[in-house]
DRENDRENTOR-825524 format. One line per field, with one value per residue (C-alpha): residue in one letter; chain; x, y, z. Coordinates in nm, 3 decimals. Example, Ala and Ser with C-alpha at 12.3 -4.5 7.8 and 13.67 -1.06 7.14 Angstrom:
2
rest = c(A, S)
kette = c(A, A)
X = c(1.230, 1.367)
Y = c(-0.450, -0.106)
Z = c(0.780, 0.714)
REM end
This chain:
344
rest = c(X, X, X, X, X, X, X, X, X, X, X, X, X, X, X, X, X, X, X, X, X, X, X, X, X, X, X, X, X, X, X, X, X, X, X, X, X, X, X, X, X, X, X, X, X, X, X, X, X, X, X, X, X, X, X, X, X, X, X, X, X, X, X, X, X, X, X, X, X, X, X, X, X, X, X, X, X, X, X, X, X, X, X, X, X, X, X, X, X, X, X, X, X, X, X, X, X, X, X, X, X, X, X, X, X, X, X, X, X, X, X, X, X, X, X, X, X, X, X, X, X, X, X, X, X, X, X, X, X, X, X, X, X, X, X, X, X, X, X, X, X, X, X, X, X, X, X, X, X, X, X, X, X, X, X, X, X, X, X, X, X, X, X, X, X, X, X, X, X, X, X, X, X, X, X, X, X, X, X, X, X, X, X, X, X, X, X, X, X, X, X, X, X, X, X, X, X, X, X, X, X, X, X, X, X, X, X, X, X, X, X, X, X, X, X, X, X, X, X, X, X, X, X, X, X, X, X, X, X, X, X, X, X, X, X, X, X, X, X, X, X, X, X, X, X, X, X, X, X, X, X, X, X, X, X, X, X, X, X, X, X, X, X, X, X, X, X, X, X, X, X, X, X, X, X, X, X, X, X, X, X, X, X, X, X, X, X, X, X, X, X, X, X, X, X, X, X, X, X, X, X, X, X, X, X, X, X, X, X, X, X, X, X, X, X, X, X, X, X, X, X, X, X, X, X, X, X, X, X, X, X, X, X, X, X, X, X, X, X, X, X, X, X, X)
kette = c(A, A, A, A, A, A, A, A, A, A, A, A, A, A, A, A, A, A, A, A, A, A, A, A, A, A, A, A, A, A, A, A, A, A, A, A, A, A, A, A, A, A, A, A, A, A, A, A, A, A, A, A, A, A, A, A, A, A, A, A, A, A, A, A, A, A, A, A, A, A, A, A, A, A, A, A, A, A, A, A, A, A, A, A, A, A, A, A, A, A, A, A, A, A, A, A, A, A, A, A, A, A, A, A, A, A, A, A, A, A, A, A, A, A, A, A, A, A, A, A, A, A, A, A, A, A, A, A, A, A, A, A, A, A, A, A, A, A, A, A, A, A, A, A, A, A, A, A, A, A, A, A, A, A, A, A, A, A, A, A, A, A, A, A, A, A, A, A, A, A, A, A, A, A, A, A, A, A, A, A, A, A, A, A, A, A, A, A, A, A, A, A, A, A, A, A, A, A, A, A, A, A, A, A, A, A, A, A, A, A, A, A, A, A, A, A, A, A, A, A, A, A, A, A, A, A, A, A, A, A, A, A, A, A, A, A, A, A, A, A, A, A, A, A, A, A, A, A, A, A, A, A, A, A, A, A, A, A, A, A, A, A, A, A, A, A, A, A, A, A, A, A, A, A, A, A, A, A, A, A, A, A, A, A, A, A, A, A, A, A, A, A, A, A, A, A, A, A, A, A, A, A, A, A, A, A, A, A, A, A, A, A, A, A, A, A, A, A, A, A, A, A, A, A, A, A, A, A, A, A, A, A, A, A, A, A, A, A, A, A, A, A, A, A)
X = c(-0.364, -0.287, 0.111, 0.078, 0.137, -0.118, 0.022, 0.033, -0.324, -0.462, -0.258, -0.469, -0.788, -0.743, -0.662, -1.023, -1.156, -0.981, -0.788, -0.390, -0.248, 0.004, -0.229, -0.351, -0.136, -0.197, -0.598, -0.709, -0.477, -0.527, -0.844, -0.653, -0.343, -0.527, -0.730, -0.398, -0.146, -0.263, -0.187, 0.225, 0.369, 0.620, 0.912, 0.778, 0.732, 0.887, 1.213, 1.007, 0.783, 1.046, 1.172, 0.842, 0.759, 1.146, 1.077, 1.041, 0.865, 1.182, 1.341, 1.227, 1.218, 0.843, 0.540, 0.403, 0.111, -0.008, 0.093, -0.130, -0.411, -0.322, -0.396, -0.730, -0.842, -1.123, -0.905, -0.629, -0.672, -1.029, -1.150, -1.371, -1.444, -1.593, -1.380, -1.442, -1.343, -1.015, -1.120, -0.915, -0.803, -1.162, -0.927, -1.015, -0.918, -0.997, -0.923, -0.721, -0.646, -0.494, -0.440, -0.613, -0.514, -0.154, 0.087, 0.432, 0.693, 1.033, 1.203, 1.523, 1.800, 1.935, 2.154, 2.477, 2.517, 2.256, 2.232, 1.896, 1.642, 1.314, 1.063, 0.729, 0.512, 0.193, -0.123, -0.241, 0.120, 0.057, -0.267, -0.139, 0.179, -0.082, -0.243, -0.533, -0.703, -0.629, -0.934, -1.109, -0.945, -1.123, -1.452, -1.363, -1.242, -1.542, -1.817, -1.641, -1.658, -2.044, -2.105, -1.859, -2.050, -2.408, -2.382, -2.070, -1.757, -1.921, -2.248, -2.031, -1.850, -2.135, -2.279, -1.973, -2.035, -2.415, -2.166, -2.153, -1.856, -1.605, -1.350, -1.347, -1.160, -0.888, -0.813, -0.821, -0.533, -0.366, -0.345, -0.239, 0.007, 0.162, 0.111, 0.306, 0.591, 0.619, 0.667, 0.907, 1.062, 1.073, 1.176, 1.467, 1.576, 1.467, 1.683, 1.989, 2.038, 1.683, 1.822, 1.974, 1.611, 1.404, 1.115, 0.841, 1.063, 1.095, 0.717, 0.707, 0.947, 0.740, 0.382, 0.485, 0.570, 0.240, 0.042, 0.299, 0.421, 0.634, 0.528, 0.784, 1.060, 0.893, 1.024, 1.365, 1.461, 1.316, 1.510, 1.805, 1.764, 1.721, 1.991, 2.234, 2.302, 2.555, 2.349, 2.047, 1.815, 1.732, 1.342, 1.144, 1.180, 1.395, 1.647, 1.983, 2.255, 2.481, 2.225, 2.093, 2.451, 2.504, 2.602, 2.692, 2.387, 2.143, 1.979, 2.005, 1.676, 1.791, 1.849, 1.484, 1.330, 1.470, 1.337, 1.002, 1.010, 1.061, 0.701, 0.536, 0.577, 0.455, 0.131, 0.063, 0.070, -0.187, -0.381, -0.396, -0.351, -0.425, -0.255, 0.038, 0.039, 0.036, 0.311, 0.566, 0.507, 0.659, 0.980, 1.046, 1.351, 1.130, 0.824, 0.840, 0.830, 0.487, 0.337, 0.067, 0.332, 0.514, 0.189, 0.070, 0.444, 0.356, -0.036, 0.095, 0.287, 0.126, -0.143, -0.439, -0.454, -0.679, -1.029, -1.111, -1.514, -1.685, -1.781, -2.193, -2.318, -2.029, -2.119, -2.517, -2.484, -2.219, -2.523, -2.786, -2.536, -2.521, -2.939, -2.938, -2.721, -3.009, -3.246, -3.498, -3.580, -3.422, -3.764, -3.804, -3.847, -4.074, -3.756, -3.704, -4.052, -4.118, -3.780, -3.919, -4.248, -4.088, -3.855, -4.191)
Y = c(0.555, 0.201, 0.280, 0.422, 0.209, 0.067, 0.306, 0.598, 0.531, 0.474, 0.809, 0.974, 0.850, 0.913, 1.338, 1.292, 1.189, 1.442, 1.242, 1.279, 1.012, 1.017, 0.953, 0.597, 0.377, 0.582, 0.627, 0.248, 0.271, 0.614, 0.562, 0.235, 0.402, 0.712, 0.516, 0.246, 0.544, 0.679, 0.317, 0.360, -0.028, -0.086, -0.048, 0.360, 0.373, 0.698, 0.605, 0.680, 0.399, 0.187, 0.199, 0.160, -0.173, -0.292, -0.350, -0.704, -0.757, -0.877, -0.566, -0.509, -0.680, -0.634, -0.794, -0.536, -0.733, -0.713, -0.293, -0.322, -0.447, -0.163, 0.095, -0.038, -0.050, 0.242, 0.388, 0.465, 0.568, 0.385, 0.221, 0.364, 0.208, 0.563, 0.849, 1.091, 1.427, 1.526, 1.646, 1.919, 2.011, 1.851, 1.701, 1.328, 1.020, 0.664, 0.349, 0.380, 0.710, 0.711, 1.071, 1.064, 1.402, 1.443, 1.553, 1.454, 1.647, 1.733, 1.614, 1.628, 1.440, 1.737, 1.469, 1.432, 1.143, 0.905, 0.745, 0.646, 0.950, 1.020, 0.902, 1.154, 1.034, 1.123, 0.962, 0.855, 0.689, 0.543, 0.455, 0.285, 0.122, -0.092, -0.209, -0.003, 0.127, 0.496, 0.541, 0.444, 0.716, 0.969, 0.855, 0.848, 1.179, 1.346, 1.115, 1.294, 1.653, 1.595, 1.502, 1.775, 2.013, 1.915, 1.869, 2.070, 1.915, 1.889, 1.667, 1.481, 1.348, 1.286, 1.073, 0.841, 0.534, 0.513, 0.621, 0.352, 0.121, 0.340, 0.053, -0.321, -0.429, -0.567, -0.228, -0.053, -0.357, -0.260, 0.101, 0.098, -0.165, 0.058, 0.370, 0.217, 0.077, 0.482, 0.528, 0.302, 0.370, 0.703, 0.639, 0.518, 0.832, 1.007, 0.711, 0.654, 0.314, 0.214, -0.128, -0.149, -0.112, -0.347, -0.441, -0.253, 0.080, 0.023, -0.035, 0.306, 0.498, 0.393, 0.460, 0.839, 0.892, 0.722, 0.946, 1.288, 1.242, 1.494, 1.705, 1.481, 1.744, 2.013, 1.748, 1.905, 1.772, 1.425, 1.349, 1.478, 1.261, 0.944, 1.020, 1.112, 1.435, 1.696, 1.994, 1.997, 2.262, 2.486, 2.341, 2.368, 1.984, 1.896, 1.628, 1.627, 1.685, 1.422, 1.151, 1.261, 1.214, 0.861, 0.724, 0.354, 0.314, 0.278, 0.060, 0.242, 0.256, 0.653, 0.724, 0.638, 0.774, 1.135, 1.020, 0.946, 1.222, 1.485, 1.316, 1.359, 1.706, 1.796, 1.872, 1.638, 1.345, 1.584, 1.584, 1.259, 1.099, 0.725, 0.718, 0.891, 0.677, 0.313, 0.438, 0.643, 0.279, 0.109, 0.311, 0.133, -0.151, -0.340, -0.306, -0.628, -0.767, -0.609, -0.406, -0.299, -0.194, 0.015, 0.199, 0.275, 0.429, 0.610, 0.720, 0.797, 1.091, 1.226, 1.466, 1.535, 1.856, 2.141, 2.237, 2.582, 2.593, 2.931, 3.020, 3.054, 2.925, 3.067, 3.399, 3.333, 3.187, 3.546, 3.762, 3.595, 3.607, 3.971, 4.009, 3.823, 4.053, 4.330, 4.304, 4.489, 4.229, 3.920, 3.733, 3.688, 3.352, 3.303, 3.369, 3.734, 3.828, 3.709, 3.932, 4.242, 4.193, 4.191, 4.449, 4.689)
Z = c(-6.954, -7.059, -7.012, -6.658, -6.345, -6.146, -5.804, -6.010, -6.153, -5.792, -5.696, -5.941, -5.864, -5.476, -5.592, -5.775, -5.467, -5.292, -5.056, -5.028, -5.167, -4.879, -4.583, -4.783, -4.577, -4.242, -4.265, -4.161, -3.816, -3.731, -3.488, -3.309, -3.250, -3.060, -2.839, -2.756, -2.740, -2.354, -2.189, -2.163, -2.211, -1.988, -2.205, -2.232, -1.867, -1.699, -1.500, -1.169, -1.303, -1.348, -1.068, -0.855, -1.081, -1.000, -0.615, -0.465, -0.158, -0.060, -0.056, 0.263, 0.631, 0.665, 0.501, 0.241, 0.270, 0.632, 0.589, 0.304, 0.578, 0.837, 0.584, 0.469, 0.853, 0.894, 1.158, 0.945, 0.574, 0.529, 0.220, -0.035, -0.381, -0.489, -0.528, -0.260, -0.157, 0.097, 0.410, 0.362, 0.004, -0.167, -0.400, -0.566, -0.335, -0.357, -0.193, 0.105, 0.053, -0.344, -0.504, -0.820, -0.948, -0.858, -1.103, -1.147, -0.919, -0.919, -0.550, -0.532, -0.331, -0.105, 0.136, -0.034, 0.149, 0.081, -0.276, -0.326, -0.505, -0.477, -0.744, -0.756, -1.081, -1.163, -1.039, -1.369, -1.389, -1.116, -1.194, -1.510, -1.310, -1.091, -1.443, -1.442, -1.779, -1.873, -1.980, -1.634, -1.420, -1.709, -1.638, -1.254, -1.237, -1.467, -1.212, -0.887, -1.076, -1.150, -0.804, -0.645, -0.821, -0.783, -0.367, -0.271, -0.108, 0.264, 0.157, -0.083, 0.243, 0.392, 0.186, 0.108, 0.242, -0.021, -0.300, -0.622, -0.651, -0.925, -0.877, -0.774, -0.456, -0.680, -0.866, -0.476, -0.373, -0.693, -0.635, -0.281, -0.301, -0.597, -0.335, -0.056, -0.282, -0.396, -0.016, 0.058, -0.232, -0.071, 0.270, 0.136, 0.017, 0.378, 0.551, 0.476, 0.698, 0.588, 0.535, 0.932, 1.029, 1.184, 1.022, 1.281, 1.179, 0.823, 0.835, 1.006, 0.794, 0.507, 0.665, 0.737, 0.391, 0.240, 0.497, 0.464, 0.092, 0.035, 0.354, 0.554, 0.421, 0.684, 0.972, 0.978, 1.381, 1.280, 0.971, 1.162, 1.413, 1.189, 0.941, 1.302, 1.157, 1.344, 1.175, 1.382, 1.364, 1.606, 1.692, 1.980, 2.036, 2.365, 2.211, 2.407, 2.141, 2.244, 2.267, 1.882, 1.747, 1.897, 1.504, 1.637, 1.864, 1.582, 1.861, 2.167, 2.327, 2.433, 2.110, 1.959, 2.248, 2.113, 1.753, 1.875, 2.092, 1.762, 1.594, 1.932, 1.935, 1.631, 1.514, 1.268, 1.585, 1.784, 1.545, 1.391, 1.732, 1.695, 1.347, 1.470, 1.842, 1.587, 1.399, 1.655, 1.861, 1.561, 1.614, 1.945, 1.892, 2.125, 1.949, 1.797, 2.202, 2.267, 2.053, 2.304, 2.570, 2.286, 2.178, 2.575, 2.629, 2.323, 2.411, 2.755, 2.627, 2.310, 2.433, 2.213, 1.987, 2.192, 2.079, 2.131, 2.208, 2.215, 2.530, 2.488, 2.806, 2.987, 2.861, 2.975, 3.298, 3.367, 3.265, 3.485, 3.777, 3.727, 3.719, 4.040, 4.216, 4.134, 4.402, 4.214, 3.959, 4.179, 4.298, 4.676, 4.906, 5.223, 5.441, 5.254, 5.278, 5.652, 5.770, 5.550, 5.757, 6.126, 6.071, 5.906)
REM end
């Protein structure tokens, strides 16, 4: 024993113990480098990532921060610090409207001619990408499961403004500024002269994606319109052909009439209406003159979606019309009863 080395010996003692000696140098780590591995550092961050956390507010002609203020207004997204069910899908939002259980799609560039791709990641990348802990969205995602589960999706809604802070105001900032650099991102990739915009209709452009996401590829006559496209589609929409393919009047007041006309018509501005009036106004070159004026040309055209009532009281005001017209069981005035006398 004297002759053997000191590893060797502690080799052999570790096999009495019955530990590997090979796992010696990887056993005090092992419990650190679990809980550190789910927070990505930016030099592992997906290219989508990369690209979102690449963007200076310069980029664009607008102020990120006053669209960052239009979306937290209660008539538009809203702001909740809880997560809370989607009014239509029951799936986890917070803040002004942040996806918390998105996973990360494939959307590919179908327009040969416009460089810039679309960027889909994953809500817990974005999550991460706006500095958030990992760890947090777990706990906020198991809390909205609980209380899915214990009320149901409609009294969950109902009950959203008593709901607990999951998230400070900070973290909501963080994740929606993160959301609507995703979008204009995005719109970039829908618009191929984003950057000959003004800055009402790049502020536009980029609130239809953060409010469609990838549903904006259904708008077939719109992003044919915007892009000036000679392949239009055959759609219901009433856009004069020669005015739609008017390539050098990016400006002509004609010309984005016909693009705001192709949103008007469709059902998402019906119903959404005030959303969809605030942001088809922005699409005006004059917008920027009078905001107002833009959004009552707007209102005055975009009719409300219909709401089909059933007909109860119609139904029961038709059945006592019908007893009344029975004279047996119709009751009888002074004026009836005095005639029946003089003619008896």
């Amino acid at each position: 024993m004297r002759n053997l080395s000191k590893p060797l010996m502690f080799a052999m003692l570790l096999s009495l113990a019955g530990i590997p000696a090979v796992c010696q140098e990887a056993v005090p780590d092992t419990l650190e480098t679990v809980a550190v591995m789910p927070i990505a550092a930016p030099s592992a961050a997906s290219p989508a990532v990369q690209a979102l956390l690449a963007f200076k507010d310069s980029d664009v002609k607008f102020s990120v921060s006053h669209l960052m203020e239009i979306l937290q207004d209660k008539r538009h997204e809203g702001w909740v610090l809880a997560a809370y069910p989607d009014p239509k899908t029951s799936r986890p939002l917070i803040g002004a409207g942040f996806s918390l259980d998105l996973p990360a799609r494939e959307h590919p560039q179908l327009d040969l001619l416009n460089p810039n791709l679309f960027f889909e990641p994953s809500s817990a990348e974005l999550w991460r990408a706006a500095g958030l802990d990992a760890t947090r969205l777990t706990q906020v995602l198991d809390e909205f499961q609980e209380r899915l589960n214990n009320s149901g999706a409609r009294m969950f809604r109902r009950n959203i403004r008593n709901l607990q802070p999951q998230i400070t105001d900070e973290d909501a900032n963080k994740l929606l500024r993160i959301a609507i650099v995703q979008s204009i991102v995005n719109a970039r990739a829908y618009c191929r002269n984003f950057d000959e915009l003004t800055a009402s209709q790049q502020m536009a452009m980029s609130q239809l994606v953060y409010q469609m996401g990838v549903n904006l590829e259904q708008f077939t006559q719109f992003r044919a319109l915007i892009n000036h496209d000679e392949a239009l589609d055959n759609s219901d929409v009433p856009v004069r052909q020669d005015v739609a393919l008017q390539s050098t009047a990016v400006s002509g007041a004609a010309y984005w009439k016909a693009v705001q006309l192709s949103l008007i018509q469709s059902q998402w501005a019906r119903l959404y209406r005030a959303r969809a009036i605030a942001v088809v106004a922005m699409l005006d070159p004059q917008y920027a003159d009078s905001p107002t004026a833009a959004e009552r040309r707007v209102s005055a055209v975009l009719r409300p979606a219909v709401v089909h009532r059933k007909k109860v009281r119609a139904k029961a005001s038709t059945r006592l019309v019908a007893s009344r017209r029975k004279g047996s069981h119709a009751p009888r005035g002074k004026a009836s009863r005095a005639a029946g006398k003089k003619k008896s």
